[in-house]
Backbone as a printed PyTorch tensor [residue, N CA C, xyz], in Angstrom:
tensor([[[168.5590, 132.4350,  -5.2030],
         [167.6790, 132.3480,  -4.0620],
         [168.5210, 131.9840,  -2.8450]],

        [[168.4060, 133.1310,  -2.1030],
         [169.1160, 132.3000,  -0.6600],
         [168.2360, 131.2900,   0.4950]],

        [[168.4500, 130.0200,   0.8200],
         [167.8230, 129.7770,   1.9390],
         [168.4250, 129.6740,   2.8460]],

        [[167.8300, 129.9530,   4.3950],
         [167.5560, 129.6820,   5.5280],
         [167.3690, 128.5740,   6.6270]],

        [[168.1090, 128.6390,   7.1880],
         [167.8290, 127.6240,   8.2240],
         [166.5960, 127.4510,   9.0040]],

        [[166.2290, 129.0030,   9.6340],
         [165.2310, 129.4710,  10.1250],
         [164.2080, 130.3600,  10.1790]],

        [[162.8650, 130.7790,  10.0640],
         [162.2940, 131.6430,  10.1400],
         [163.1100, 132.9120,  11.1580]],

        [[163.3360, 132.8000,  12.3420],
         [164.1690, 133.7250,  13.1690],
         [165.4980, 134.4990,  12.1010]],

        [[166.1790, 133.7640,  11.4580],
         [167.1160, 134.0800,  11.0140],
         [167.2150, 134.7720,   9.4780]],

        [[165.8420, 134.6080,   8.8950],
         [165.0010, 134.6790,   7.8540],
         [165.1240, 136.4720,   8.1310]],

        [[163.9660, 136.5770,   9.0420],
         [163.5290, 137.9550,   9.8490],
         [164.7060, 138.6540,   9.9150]],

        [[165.7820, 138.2820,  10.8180],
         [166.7370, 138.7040,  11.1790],
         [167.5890, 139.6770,   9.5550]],

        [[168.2240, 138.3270,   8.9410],
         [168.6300, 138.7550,   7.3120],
         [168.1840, 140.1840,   6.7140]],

        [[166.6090, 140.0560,   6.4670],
         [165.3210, 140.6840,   5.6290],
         [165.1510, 142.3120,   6.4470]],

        [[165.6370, 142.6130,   7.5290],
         [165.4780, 143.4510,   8.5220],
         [166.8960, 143.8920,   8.2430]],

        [[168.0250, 143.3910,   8.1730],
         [169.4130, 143.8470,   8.1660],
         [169.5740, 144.7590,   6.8150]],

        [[169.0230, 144.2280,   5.7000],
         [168.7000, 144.8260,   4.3760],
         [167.6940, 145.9160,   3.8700]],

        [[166.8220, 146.2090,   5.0860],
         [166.2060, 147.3870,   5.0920],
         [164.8000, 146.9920,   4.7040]],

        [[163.8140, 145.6110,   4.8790],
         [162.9740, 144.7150,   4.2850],
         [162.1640, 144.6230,   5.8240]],

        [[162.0120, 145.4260,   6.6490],
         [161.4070, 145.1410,   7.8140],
         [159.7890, 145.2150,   7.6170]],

        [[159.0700, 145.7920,   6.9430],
         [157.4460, 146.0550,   6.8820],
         [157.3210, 144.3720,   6.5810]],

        [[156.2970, 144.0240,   7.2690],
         [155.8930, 142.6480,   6.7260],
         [154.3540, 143.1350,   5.8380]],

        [[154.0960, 142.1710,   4.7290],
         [153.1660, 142.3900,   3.6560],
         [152.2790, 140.9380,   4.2070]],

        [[151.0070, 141.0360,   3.5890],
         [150.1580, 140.0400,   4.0180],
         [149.4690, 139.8830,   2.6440]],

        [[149.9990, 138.2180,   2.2370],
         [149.2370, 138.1590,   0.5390],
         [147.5860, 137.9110,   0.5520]],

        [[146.9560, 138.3710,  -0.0900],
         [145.5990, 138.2490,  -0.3510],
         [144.8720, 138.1610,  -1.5540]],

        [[143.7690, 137.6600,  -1.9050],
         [143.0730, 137.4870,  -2.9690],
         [144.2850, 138.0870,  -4.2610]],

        [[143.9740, 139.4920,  -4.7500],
         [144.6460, 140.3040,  -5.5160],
         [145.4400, 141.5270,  -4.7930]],

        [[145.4670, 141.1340,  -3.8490],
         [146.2010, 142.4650,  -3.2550],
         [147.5920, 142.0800,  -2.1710]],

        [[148.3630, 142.8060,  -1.7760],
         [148.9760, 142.5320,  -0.4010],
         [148.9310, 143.5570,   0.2870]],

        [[148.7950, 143.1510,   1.4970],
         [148.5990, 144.4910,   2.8870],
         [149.4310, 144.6430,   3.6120]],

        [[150.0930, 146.0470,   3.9300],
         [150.7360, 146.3510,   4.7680],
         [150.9910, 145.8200,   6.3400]],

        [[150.8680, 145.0620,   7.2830],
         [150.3860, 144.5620,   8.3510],
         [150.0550, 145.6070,   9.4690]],

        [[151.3360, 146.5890,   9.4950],
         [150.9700, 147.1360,  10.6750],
         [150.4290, 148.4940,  10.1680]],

        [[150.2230, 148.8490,   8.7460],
         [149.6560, 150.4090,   8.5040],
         [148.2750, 149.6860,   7.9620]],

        [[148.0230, 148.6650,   7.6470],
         [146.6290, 148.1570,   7.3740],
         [146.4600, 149.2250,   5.5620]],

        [[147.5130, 148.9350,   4.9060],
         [147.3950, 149.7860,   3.4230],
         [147.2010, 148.2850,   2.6760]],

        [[146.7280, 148.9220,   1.4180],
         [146.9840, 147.5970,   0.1940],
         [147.7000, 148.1550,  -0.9670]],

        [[148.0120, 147.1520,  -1.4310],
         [148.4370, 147.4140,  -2.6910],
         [148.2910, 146.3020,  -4.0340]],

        [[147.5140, 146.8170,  -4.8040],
         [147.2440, 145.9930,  -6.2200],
         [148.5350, 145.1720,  -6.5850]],

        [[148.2930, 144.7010,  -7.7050],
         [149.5550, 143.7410,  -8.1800],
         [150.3370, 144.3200,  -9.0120]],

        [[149.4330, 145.6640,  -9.6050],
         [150.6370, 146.7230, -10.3910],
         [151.2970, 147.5370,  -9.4270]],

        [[150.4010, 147.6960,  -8.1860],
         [151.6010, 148.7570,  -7.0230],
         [152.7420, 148.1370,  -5.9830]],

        [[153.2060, 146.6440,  -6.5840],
         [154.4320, 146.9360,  -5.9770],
         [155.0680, 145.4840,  -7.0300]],

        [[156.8390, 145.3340,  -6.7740],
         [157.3430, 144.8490,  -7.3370],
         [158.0270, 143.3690,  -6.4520]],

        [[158.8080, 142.4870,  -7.0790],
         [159.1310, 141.3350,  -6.1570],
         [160.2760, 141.3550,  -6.5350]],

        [[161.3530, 141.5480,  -5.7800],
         [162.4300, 141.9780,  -5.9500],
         [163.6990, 140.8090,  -5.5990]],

        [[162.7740, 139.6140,  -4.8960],
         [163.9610, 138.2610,  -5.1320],
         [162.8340, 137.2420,  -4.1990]],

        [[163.2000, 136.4540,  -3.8670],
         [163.1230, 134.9080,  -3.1380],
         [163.5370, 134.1460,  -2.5330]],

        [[162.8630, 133.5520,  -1.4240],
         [163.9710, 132.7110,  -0.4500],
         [163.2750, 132.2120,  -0.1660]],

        [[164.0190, 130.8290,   0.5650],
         [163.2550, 129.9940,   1.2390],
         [164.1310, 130.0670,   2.7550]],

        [[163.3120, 129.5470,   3.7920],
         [163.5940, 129.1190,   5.1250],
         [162.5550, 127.4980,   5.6120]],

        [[163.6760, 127.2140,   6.5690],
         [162.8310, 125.8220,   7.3160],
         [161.9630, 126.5250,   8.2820]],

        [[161.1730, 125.6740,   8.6610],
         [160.2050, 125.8830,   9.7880],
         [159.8400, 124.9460,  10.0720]],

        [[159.7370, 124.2330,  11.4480],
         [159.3430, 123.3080,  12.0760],
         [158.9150, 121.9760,  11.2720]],

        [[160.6620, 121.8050,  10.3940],
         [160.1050, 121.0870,   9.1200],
         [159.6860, 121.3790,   7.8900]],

        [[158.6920, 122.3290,   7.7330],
         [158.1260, 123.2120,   6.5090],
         [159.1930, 123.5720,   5.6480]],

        [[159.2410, 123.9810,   4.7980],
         [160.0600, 125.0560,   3.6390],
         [158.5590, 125.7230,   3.1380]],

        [[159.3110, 127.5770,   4.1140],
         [158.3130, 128.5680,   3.5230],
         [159.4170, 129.3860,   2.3560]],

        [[158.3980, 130.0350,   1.7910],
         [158.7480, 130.9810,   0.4960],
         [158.7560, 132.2250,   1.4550]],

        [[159.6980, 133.4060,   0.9700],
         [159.5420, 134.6770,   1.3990],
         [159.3960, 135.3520,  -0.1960]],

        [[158.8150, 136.5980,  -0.2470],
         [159.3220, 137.3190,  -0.9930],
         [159.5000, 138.7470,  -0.4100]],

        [[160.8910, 139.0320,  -1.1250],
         [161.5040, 140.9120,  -0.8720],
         [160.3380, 141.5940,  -1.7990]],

        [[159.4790, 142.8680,  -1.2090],
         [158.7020, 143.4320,  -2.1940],
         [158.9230, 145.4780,  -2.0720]],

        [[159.3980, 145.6260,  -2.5390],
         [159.4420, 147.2570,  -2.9340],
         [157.5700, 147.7850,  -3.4040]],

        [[157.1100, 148.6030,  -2.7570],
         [156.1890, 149.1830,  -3.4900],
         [156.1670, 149.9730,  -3.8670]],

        [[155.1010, 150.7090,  -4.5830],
         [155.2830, 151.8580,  -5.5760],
         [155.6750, 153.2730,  -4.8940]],

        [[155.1350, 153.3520,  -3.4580],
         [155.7450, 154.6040,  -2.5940],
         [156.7490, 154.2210,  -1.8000]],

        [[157.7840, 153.1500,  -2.1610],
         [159.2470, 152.9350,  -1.1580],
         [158.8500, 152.2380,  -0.0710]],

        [[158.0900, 151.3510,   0.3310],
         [157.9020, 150.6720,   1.6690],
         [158.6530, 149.4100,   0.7970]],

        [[159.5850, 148.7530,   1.3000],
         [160.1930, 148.1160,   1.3630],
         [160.1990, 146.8580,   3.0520]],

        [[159.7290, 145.1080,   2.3400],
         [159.3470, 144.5440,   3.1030],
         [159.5210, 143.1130,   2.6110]],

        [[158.5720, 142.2440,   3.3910],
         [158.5930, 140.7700,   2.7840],
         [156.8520, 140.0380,   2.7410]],

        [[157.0770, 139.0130,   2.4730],
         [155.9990, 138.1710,   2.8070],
         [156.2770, 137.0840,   2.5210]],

        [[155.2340, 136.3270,   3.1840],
         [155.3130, 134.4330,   3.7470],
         [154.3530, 134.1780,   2.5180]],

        [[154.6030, 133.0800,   2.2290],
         [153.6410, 132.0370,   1.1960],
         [154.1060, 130.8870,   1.5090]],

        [[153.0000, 129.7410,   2.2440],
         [153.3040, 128.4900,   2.6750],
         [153.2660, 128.0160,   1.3850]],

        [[151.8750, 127.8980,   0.6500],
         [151.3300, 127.6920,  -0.7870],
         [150.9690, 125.7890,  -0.5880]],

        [[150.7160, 125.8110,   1.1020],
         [149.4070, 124.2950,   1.5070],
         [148.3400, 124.2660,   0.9720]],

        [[147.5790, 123.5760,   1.1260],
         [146.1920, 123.5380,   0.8140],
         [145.3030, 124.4300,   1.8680]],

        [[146.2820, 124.2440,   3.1290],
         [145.1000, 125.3420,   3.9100],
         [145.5410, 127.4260,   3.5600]],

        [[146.6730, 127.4940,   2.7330],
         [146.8220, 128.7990,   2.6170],
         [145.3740, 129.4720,   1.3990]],

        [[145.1220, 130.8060,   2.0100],
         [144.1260, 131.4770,   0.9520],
         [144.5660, 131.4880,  -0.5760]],

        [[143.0840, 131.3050,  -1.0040],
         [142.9550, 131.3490,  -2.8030],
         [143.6950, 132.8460,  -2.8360]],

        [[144.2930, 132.8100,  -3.7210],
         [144.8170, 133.6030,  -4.8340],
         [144.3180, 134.1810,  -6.1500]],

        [[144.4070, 134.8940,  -6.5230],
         [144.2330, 135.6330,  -8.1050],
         [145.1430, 135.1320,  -9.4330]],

        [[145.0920, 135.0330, -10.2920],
         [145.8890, 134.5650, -11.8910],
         [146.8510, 135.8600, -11.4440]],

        [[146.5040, 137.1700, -11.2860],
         [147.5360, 138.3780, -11.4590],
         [148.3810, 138.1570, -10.5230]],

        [[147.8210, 137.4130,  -9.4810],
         [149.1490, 137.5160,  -8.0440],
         [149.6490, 136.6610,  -8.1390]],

        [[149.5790, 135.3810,  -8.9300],
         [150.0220, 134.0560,  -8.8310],
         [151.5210, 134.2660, -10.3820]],

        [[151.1420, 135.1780, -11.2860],
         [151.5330, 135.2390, -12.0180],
         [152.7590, 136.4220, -11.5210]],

        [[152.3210, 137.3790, -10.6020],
         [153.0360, 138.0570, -10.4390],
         [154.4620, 137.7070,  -9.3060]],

        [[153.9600, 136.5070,  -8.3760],
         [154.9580, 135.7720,  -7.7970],
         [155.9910, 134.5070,  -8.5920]],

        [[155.3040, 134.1150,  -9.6880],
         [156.2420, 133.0320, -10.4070],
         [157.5800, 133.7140, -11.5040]],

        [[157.0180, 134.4520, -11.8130],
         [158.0000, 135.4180, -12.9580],
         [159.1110, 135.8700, -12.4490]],

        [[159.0360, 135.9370, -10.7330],
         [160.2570, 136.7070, -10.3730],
         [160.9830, 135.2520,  -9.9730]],

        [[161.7820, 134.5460, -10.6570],
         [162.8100, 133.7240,  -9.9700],
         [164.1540, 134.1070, -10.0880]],

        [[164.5450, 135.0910, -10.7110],
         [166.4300, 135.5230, -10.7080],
         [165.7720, 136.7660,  -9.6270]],

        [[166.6580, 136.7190,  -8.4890],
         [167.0930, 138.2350,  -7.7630],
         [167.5720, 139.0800,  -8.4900]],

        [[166.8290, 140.1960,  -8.0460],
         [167.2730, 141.4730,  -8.3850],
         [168.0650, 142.3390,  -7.6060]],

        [[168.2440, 141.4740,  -6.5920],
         [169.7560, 141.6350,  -5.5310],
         [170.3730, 140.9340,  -5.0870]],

        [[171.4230, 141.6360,  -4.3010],
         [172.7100, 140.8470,  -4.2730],
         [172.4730, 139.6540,  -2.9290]]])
């Protein structure tokens, strides 16, 4: 897992590696942000993990490949004020802790 100093530098990294689409986690699904698509928990994969600081915080990222090549990330604070989750998505974010890249 690599971490981060900063969210800015987070972005920066994740964008250099070809990870620019940002994903938005939800109930059982994650959404594309700016094409407004979803994708189930079988249509895409988690391909490593990081952390960054934030104004104090330590957020989670994850790298996610989906099943048609959009290649991206997403935020998980995982506070009490972040949205409920699903067993399939919760299960499908813990399993990935070794990177599957470099």
């Amino acid at each position: 897992m690599k971490n981060f100093k900063s969210l800015e530098k987070a972005l920066l990294y994740f964008h250099q590696k070809g990870f620019a689409t940002e994903f938005k986690i939800s109930f059982d699904t994650i959404t594309c942000v700016d094409k407004n698509l979803q994708y189930d928990t079988f249509d895409f994969d988690v391909l490593s993990t990081h952390e960054a600081e934030d104004d104090g915080d330590t957020l989670h990222y994850f790298l996610v490949q989906t099943n048609d090549g959009k290649k991206g990330y997403m935020l998980n604070d995982y506070g009490p004020d972040s949205d409920p989750v699903s067993i399939e998505m919760i299960d499908k974010l813990q399993l990935k802790n070794l990177s599957k890249l470099d």
